[in-house]
C-alpha positions as CSV (number, residue, x, y, z in Angstrom):
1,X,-35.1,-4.8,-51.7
2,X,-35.0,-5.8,-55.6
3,X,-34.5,-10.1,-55.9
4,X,-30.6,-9.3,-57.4
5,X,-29.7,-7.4,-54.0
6,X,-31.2,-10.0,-51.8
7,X,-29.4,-13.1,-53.7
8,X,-26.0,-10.9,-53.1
9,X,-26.9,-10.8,-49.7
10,X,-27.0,-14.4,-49.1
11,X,-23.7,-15.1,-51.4
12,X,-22.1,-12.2,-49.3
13,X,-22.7,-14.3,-45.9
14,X,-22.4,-18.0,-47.6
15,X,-18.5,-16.4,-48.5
16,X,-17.8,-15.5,-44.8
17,X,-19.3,-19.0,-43.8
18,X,-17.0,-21.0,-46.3
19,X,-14.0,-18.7,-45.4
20,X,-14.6,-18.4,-42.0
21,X,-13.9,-22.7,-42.7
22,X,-10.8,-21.6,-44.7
23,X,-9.5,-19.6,-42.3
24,X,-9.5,-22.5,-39.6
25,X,-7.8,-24.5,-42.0
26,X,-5.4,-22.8,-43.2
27,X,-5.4,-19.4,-41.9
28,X,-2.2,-20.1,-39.2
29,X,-1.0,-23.3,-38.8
30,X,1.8,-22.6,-38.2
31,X,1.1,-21.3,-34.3
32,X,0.4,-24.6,-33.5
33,X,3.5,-26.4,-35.2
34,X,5.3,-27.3,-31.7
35,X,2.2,-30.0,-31.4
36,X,4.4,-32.1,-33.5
37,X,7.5,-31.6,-32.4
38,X,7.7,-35.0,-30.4
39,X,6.2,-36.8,-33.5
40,X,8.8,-35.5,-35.8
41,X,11.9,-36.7,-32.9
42,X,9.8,-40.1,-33.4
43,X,10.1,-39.9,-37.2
44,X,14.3,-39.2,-36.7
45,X,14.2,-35.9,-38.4
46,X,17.2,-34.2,-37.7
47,X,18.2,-37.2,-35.5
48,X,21.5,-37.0,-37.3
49,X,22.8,-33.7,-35.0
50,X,21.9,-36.1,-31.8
51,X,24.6,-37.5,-30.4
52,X,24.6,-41.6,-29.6
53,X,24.8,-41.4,-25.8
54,X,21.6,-39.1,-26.2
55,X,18.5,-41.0,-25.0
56,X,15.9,-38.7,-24.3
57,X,16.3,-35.0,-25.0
58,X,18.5,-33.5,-27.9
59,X,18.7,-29.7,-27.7
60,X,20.2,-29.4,-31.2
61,X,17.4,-31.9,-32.8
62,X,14.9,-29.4,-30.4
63,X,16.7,-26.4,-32.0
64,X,16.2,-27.0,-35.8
65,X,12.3,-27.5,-34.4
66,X,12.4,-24.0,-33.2
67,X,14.0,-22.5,-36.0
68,X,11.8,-23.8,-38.8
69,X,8.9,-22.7,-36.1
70,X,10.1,-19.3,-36.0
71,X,11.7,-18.9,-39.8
72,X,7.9,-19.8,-40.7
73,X,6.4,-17.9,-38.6
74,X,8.3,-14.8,-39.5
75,X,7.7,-16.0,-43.3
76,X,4.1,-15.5,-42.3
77,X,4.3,-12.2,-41.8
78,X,7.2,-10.6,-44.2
79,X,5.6,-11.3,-46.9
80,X,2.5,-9.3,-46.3
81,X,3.7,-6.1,-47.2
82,X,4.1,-7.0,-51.1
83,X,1.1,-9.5,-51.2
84,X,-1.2,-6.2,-49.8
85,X,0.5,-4.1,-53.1
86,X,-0.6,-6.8,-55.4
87,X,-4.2,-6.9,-54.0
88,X,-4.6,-3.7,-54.6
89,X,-3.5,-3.8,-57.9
90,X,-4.5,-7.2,-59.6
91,X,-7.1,-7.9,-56.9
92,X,-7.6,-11.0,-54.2
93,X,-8.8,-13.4,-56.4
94,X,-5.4,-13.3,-58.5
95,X,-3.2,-13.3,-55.6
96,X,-5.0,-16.1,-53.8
97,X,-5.0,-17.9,-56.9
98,X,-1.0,-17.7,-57.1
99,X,-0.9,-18.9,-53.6
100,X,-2.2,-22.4,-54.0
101,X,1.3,-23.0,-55.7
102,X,2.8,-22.0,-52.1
103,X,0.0,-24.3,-50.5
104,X,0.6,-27.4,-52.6
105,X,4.4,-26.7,-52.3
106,X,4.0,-26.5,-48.5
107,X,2.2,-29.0,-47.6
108,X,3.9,-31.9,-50.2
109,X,7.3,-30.9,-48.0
110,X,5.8,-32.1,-45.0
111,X,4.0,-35.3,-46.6
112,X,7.7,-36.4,-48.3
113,X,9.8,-35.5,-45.4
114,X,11.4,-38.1,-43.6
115,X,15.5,-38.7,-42.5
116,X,17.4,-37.8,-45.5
117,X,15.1,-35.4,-46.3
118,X,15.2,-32.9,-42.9
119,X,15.2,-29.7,-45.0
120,X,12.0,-30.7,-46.0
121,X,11.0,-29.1,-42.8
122,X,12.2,-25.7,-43.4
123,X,10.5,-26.1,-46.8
124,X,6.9,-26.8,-45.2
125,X,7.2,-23.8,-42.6
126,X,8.1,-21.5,-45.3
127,X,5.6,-22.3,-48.2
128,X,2.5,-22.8,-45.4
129,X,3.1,-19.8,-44.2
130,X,3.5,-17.5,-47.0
131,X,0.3,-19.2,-48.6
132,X,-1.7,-18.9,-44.9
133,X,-1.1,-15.0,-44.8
134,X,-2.6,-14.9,-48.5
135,X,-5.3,-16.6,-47.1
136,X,-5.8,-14.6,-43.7
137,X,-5.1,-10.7,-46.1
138,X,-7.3,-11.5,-49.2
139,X,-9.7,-13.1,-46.7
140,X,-9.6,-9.7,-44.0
141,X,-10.1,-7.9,-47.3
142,X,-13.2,-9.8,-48.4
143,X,-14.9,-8.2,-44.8
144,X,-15.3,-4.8,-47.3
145,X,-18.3,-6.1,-49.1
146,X,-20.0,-5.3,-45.8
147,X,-20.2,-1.5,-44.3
148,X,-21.7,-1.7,-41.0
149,X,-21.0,-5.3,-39.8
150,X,-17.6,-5.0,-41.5
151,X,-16.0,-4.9,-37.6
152,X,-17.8,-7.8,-36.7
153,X,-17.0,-9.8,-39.5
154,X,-13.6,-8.9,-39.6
155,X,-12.8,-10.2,-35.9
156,X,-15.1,-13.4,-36.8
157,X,-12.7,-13.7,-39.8
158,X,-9.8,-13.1,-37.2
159,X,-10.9,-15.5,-34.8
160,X,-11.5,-18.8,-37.0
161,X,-7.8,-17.5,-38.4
162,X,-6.1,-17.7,-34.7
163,X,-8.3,-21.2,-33.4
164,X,-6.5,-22.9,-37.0
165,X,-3.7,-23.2,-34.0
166,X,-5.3,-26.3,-33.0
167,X,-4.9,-28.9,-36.1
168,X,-1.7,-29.8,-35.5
169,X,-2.4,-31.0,-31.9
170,X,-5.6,-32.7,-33.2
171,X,-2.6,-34.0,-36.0
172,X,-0.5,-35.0,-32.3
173,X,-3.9,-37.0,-31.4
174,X,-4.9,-38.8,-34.4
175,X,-1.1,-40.1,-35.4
176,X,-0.4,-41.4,-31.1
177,X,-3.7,-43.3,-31.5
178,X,-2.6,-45.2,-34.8
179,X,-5.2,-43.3,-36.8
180,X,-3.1,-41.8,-39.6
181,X,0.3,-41.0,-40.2
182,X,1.3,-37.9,-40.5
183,X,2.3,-37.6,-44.2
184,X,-1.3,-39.1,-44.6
185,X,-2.8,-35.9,-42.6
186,X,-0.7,-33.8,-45.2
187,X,-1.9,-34.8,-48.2
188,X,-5.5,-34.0,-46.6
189,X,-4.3,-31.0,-46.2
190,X,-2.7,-30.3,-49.5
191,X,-6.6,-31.2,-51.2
192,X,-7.9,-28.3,-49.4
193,X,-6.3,-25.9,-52.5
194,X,-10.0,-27.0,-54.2
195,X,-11.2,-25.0,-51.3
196,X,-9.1,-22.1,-51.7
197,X,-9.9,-22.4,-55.7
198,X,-13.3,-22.3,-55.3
199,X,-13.5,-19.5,-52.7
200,X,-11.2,-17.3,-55.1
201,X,-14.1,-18.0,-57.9
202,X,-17.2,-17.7,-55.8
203,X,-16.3,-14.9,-53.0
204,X,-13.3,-12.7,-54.0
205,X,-12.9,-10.9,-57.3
206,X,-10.3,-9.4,-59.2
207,X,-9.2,-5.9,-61.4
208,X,-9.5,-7.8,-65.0
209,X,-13.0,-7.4,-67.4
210,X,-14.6,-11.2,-66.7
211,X,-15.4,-13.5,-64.0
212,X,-16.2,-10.5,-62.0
213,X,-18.3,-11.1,-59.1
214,X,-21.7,-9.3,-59.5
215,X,-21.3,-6.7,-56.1
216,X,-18.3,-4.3,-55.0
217,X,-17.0,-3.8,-51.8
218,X,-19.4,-1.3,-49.8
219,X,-17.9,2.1,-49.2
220,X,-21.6,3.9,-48.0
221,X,-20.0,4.6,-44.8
222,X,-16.7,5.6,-46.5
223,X,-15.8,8.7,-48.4
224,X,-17.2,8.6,-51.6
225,X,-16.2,12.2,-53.1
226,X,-13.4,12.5,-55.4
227,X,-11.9,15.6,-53.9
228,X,-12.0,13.7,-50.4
229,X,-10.3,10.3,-51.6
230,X,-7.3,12.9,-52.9
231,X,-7.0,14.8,-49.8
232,X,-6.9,11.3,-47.9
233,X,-4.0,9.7,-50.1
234,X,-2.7,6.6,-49.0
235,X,0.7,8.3,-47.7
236,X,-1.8,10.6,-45.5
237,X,-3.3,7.5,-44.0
238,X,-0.1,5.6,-43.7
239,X,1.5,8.5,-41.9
240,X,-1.3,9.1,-39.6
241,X,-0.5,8.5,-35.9
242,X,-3.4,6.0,-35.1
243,X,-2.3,3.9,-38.0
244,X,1.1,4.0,-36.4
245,X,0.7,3.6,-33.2
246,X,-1.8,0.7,-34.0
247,X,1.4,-1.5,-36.4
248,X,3.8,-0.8,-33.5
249,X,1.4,-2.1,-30.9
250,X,0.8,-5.2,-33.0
251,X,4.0,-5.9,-33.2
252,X,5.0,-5.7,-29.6
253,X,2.3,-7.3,-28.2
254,X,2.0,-10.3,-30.5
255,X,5.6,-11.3,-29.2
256,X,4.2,-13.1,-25.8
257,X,2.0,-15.2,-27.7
258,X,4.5,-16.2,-30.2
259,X,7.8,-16.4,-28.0
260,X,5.2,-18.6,-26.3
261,X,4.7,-20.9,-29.3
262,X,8.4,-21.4,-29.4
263,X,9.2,-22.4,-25.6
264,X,6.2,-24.3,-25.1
265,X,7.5,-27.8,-25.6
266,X,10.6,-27.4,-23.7
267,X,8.5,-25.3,-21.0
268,X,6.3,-28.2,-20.1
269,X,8.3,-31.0,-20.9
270,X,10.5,-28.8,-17.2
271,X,6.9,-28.5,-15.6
272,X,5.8,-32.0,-16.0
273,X,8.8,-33.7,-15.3
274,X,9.4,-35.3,-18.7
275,X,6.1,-36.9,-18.6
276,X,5.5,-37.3,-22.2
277,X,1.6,-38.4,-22.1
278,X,1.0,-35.7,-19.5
279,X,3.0,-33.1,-21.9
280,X,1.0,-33.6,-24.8
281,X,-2.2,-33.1,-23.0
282,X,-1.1,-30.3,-21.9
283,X,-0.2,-29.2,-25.5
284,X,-3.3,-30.3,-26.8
285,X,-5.3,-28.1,-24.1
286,X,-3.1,-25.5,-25.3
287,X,-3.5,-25.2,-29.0
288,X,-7.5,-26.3,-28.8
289,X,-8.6,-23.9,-26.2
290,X,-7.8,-21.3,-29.3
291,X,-10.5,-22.6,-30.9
292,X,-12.4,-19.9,-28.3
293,X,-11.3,-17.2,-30.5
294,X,-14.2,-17.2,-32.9
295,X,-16.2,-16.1,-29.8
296,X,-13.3,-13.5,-28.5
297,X,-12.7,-11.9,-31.6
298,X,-16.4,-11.4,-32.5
299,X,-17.6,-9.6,-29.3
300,X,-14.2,-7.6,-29.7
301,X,-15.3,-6.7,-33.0
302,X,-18.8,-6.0,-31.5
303,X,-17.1,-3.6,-29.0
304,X,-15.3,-1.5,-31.3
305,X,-18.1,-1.0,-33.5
306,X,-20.4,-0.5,-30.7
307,X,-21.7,3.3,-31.6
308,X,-18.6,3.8,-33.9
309,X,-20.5,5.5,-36.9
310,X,-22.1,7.8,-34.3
311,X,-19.0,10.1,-32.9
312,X,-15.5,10.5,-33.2
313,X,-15.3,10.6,-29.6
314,X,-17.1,6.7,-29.3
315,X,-14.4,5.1,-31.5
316,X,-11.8,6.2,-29.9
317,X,-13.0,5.1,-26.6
318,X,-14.0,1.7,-27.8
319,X,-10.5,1.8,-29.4
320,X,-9.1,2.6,-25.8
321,X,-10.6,0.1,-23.8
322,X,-9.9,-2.8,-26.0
323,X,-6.2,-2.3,-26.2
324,X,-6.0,-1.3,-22.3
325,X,-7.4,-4.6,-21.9
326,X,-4.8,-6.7,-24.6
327,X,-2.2,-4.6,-22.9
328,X,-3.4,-5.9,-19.3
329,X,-3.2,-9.6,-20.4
330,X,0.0,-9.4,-22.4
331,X,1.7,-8.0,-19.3
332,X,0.1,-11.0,-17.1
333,X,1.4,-13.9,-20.1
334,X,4.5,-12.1,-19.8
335,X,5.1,-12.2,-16.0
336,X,2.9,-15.8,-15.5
337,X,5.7,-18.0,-17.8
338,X,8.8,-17.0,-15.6
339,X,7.7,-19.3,-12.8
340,X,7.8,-22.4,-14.0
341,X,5.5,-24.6,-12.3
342,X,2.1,-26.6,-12.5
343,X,0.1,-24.2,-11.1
344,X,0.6,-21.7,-14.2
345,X,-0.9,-24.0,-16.9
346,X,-4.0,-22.8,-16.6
347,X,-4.1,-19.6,-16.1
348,X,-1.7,-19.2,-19.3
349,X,-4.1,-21.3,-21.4
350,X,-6.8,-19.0,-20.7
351,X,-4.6,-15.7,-21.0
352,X,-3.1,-16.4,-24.1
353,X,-6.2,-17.3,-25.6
354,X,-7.7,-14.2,-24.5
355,X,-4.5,-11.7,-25.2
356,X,-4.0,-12.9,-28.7
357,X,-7.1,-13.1,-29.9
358,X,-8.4,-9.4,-28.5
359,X,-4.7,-7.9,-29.8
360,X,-5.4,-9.4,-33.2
361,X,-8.6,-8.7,-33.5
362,X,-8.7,-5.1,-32.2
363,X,-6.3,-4.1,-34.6
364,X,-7.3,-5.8,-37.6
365,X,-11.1,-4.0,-36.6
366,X,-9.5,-0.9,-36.4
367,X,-7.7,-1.4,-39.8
368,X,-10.8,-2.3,-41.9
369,X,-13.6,-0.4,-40.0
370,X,-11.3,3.4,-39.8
371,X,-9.6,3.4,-43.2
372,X,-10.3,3.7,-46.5
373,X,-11.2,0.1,-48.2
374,X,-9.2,1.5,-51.2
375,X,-5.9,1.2,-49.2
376,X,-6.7,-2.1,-47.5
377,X,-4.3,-4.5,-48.9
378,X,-1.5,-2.5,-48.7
379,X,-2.3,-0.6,-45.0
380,X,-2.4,-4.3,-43.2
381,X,0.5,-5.6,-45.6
382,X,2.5,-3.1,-44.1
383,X,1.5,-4.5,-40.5
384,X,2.0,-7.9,-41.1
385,X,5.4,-7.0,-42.8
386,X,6.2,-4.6,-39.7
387,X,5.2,-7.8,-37.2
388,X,7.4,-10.2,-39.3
389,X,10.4,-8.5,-39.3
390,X,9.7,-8.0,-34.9
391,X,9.3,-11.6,-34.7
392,X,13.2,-12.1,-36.0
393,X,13.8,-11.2,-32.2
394,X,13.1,-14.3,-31.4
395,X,16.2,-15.9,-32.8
396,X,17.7,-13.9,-29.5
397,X,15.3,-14.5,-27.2
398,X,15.6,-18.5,-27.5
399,X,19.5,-18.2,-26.6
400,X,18.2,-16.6,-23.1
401,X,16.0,-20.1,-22.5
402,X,18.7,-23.0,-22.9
403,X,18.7,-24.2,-19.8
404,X,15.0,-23.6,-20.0
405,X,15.0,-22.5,-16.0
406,X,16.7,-19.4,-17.4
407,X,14.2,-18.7,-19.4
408,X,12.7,-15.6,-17.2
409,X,15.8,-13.5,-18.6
410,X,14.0,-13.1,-22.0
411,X,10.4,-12.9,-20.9
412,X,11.6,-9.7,-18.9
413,X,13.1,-8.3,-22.0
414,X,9.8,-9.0,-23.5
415,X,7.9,-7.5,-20.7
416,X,10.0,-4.4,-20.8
417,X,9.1,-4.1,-24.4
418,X,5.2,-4.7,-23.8
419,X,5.5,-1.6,-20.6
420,X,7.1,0.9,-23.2
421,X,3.9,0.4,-25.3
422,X,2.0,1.8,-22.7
423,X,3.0,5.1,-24.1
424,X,0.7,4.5,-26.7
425,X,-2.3,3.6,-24.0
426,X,-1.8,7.2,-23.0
427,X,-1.8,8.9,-26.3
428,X,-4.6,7.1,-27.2
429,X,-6.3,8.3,-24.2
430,X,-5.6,11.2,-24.2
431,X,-6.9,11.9,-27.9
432,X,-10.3,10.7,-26.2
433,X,-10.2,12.7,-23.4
434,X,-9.5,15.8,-26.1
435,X,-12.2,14.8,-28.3
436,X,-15.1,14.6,-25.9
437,X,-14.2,18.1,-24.8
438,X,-14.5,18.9,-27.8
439,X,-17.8,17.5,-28.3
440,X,-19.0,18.8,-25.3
441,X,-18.1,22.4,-26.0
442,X,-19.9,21.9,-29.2
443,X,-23.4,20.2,-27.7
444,X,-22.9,23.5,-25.1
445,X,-22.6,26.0,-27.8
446,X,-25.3,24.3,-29.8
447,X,-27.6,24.4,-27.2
448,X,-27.1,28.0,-25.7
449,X,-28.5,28.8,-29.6
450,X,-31.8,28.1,-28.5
């Protein structure tokens, strides 16, 4: 190994260390937003819809809450379709680079708001978020400077991306013990665009002549003739039924975790009585214990690579058992919340952890480790964009949970949804059943040769 190859080996993994750190930080804030939903009623934003005999709980104050919660999450997603065209065209570094406007934008909302101000709100939901899923895409991306490992460091990526859920608890934490306030914790936040500057210099490069950075991404277990990459368009790819099967199962089976985002505060303010100090331990526990998905999403990752570059027949079983197993917990998170009690606290802690961060990273594996790296950007644009515009269900959903004791009504429409996907558990194992009897009848033929 010449000195040059070695030194690009090191700056490969000190870029996944210092964007692995990105990622927590900024990757998906936005989850965890419900951590300050109390802190923001304490602040008397959107106090103005309560009405004066109110005291305690204001459904229409709660509702604005849940609406910037789900407007930004669905702004996390939509977007991605257009920012995965112009990474493919101009390159991550550009895009990210662009981005840091969103960031500042974002996160200056949240430090200014205050009463008088409440759109402020809607501001910082929609900003974060479109410059979080430019972080997450340009920093999924980045995993192509690596061939073999690329699973593995694409669920790592995915991980530290899903645990950022926790900061806004740790936020909750630092603001009820007098520490900072929160527009104190926001302009931290909004210094952290030095971070994303210098990772767009150091680790991500772009389609102009200079500044380039001095290795590609690695294709040697890609298709590298000419002929091949024409025959394998993008449209063939994007039309291809593992690609589509993969987006729609995404976007079903993210909605458990998310709808769960949304009803949380509500849901165990019911289960503890209105016991604000034991509610926002609760809510702590539940946005921290995602920190757990930098270990989940790695041995995912390590599962579907296990043996992948050996047969056909091995990814698509790896593939199989992964996504029978997210499929498995979502249908548990989905069942779990409709009983609203103590007793399901835990186990939903632990299941959503485990069901969102082996759904997300499964599929984002499959995308970077089965397809082209020359169609990238815009293959998991598309599936972002595709999740986005599925999470707009949620405007429904949150009608079905006021009073929140009626809230079973929409997590059986969202467990309907997650049993219909199980048509694509089938067809997915069925393709593996096909292909190892078709590598079988081959290894038999082979060997009657002889």
């Amino acid at each position: 190994m010449d000195i040059s190859k070695e030194k690009n080996i090191y700056r490969k993994w000190l870029g996944v260390l210092l964007l692995l750190i990105e990622m927590n930080l900024l990757g998906g804030t936005i989850y965890g937003f419900p951590a300050i939903f109390k802190v923001l009623s304490k602040n008397k934003i959107y106090q103005n819809l309560c009405s004066s005999s109110t005291t305690d709980k204001c459904s229409e104050q709660l509702q604005q809450y849940q609406n910037g919660l789900t407007l930004g999450i669905a702004f996390f997603d939509l977007p991605s379709f257009v920012i995965g065209i112009l990474i493919d065209k101009f390159g991550c570094r550009f895009v990210k680079l662009i981005s840091i406007i969103f960031h500042i934008i974002g996160w200056l909302s949240l430090a200014l708001l205050k009463p008088g101000r409440d759109y402020l709100l809607y501001i910082h939901c929609i900003f974060s978020s479109i410059s979080g899923i430019v972080v997450v895409i340009t920093t999924y991306t980045s995993s192509n400077y690596f061939s073999k490992s690329r699973a593995f460091v694409a669920s790592l990526l995915a991980g530290a991306g899903i645990s950022s859920t926790m900061w806004f608890s740790i936020f909750q934490a630092i603001i009820d013990n007098e520490i900072l306030e929160l527009s104190h914790l926001a302009y931290i936040w909004l210094a952290f665009g030095l971070l994303m500057l210098i990772t767009s210099f150091l680790f991500l490069d772009w389609k102009y002549s200079f500044l380039n950075l001095p290795y590609k991404f690695d294709v040697q277990l890609e298709s590298t003739d000419e002929n091949e990459l024409n025959r394998n368009s993008f449209w063939k790819h994007f039309r291809s039924p593992l690609y589509i099967l993969v987006v729609l199962f995404l976007s079903i089976l993210l909605i458990p975790s998310v709808f769960l985002a949304v009803v949380w505060e509500p849901s165990i303010t019911f289960i503890t009585e209105h016991d604000k100090s034991l509610a926002n331990k609760y809510t702590f526990a539940y946005n921290v214990t995602m920190a757990f998905s930098i270990i989940i999403c790695p041995i995912n990752g390590f599962l579907l690579g296990f043996k992948a570059d050996k047969s056909k027949k091995q990814k698509l079983l790896n593939i199989s058992l992964v996504e029978t197993t997210s499929w498995l917990l979502n249908i548990a998170l989905c069942i779990i919340p409709m009983f609203l009690s103590p007793n399901i606290i835990i186990p939903i802690l632990i299941i959503n952890c485990l069901s969102r961060a082996t759904i997300v990273a499964a599929c984002q594996a499959v995308i970077s480790t089965f397809f082209p790296s020359t169609y990238i950007g815009r293959l998991t644009g598309i599936m972002w964009t595709i999740v986005g515009i599925i999470t707009f269900i949620q405007f429904a959903l949150v009608k079905l949970t006021n009073p929140i004791e009626e809230a079973w009504r929409a997590w059986l429409i969202i467990l309907l949804l997650v049993v219909i996907m199980s048509c694509h558990l089938i067809q997915i194992w069925i393709k593996y059943f096909k292909q190892k009897k078709i590598e079988l009848n081959n290894f038999i033929v082979t060997n009657t040769r002889f």
